[in-house]
Steps between C-alpha positions, in 0.01 A plus 500: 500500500869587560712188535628392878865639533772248696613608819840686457594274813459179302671343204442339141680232309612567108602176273832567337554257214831373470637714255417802722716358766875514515716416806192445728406854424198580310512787223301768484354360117284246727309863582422662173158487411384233161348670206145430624509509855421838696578349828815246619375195660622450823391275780437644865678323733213627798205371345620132649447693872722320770626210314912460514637655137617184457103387450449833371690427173379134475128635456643772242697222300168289524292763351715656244379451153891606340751195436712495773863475451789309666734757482195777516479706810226678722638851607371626791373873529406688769169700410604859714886448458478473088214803515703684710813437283343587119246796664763770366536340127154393479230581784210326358614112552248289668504151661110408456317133588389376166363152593472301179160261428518127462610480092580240218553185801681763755404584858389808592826684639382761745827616570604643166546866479675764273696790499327763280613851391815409364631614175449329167747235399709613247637819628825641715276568762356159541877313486570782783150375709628157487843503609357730776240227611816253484727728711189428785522050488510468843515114472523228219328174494504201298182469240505126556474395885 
């Protein structure tokens, strides 16, 4: 079965830690892949339907199994936009909904998703990839509410 693709119209939310964020900008090293991970996690934004973002990111925060920083970040990507904008470079990126099961005392988080088909970590191409993705942030919001 071929995983449900996001809506180009909608939007996901990528934790920055704090060392990936300088001037209220968040680098494009908060995109490169980790050594065992074929797909970036991302939250989708549209899976809360038509709560305010505001709520939207309070649910995300709630379910997010990652240590959330004080001077961390969630950057805000819009699915079509950042397609759109790394298509020439690399044409197989994907934003797919990759719910994740109740595990070890957390929730179920049925909004968390990943980008998949990007290029392994340790390579030009990937540093490229992820200052691309960070040239599309089209908003930044605090990791702690």
């Amino acid at each position: 079965m071929t995983a449900q693709e996001l809506p180009d119209e909608d939007s996901v939310v990528r934790y920055a830690k704090p060392t990936h964020v300088l001037d209220g900008r968040v680098d494009g090293a908060a995109f490169l892949l980790r050594e065992d991970e074929s797909g970036l996690s991302v939250n989708w934004l549209g899976y809360f339907g038509g709560q305010p973002k505001s709520q939207q990111l309070v649910e995300i925060r709630r379910l997010t199994r990652l240590t959330l920083r004080r001077n961390g970040l969630f950057a805000e990507l819009n699915v079509g936009a950042t397609r759109r904008h790394i298509g020439d470079v690399l044409d197989e990126i994907r934003f797919v909904h990759s719910p994740l099961a109740p595990e070890d005392g957390f929730e179920a988080d049925p909004s968390h998703s990943e980008i998949v088909g990007l290029p392994p970590r340790d390579t030009p191409e990937a540093e490229l990839i992820g200052d691309m993705i960070a040239e599309c942030v089209t908003e930044v919001h605090p990791a702690l509410g």
